[in-house]
Steps between C-alpha positions, in 0.01 A plus 500: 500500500721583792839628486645170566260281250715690198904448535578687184369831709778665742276554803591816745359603848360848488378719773234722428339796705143543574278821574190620536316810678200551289146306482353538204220288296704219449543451856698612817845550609513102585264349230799689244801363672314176506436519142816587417677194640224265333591677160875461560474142627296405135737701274734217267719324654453680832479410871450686831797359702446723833292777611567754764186592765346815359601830741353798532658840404501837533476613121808739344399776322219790434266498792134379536612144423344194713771266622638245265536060514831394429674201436778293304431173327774296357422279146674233304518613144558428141436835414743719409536889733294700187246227452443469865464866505291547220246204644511722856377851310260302336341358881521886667304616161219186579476689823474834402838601457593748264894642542432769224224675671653513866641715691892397648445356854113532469265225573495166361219225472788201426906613512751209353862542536746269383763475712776233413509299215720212572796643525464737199644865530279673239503854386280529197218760406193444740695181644796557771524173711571471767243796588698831527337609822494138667747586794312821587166347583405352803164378411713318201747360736282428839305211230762411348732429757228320642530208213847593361733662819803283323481624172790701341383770283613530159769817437444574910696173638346495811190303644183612556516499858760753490329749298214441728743624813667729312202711426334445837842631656519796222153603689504396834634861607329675207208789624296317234285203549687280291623365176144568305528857644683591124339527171563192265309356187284254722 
């Protein structure tokens, strides 16, 4: 059943991150990202609404890390920000995933960030919505722009497209190579 086959259900567009920079024996760096979309497209009352091309970037943190995939899809949902959550842990652990055993920053066979959440401003354990580090990630907001430049974000009341500049322009005269240059959680 699709979002719009059940009235009852208050349906939301979400935006969700996704990552990858390790193969492993469930695939590669593309066959997770492509599994990961198929999973989220099938989950209840659930449907991929846009996708963003997939980039290639540098990765953030310790060293000896291949370059990542990265892109932004944008769903329909009937799910609710923890359930939608919850149902993204459980497709990273299918992949090989395993947040308790990683290092910060390190390597990761399938990343999925949830970005915005309709227009939910969330600050619970192991949920904050939208994502807390959103506006300081370029290879969040090169994808995501890409399918979304018009959106306002939640709490930040500005558009997408503006963050985008905003942290280009923040870098343009930095000695560093760019916005990834700085650790994160990616």
């Amino acid at each position: 059943m699709t979002p719009s086959e059940d009235p009852g259900k208050l349906v939301v567009r979400a935006y969700i991150a996704l990552g990858s920079n390790l193969d492993s024996p469930a695939g590669d760096r593309q066959s997770h990202l492509d599994y990961a979309l198929e999973q989220l497209a099938a989950l209840p009352g659930t449907t991929l609404d846009e996708r963003s091309s997939v980039l290639h970037t540098d990765p953030v943190g310790p060293p000896g890390q291949g370059p990542y995939l990265n892109a932004v899809i944008a769903v329909r949902t009937a799910l609710g920000p923890r359930e939608l959550l919850d149902a993204m842990l459980a497709i990273e652990r299918a992949r090989g995933r395993d947040r308790t055993s990683e290092g910060r920053w390190g390597p990761r066979t399938l990343d999925l960030d949830l970005l915005i959440h309709g227009d939910r401003i969330i600050r619970e354990p192991g949920l904050i919505v939208p994502h807390p580090r959103l506006h300081e990630r370029a290879f969040v907001l090169e994808p995501l722009a890409q399918i979304a430049p018009d959106l306002i974000v939640p709490g930040l009341g500005v558009t997408v497209l503006a963050l985008k500049r905003r942290l280009h322009d923040a870098f343009k005269d930095s000695p560093n190579d760019g916005p990834n240059d700085r650790p994160n959680d990616k």
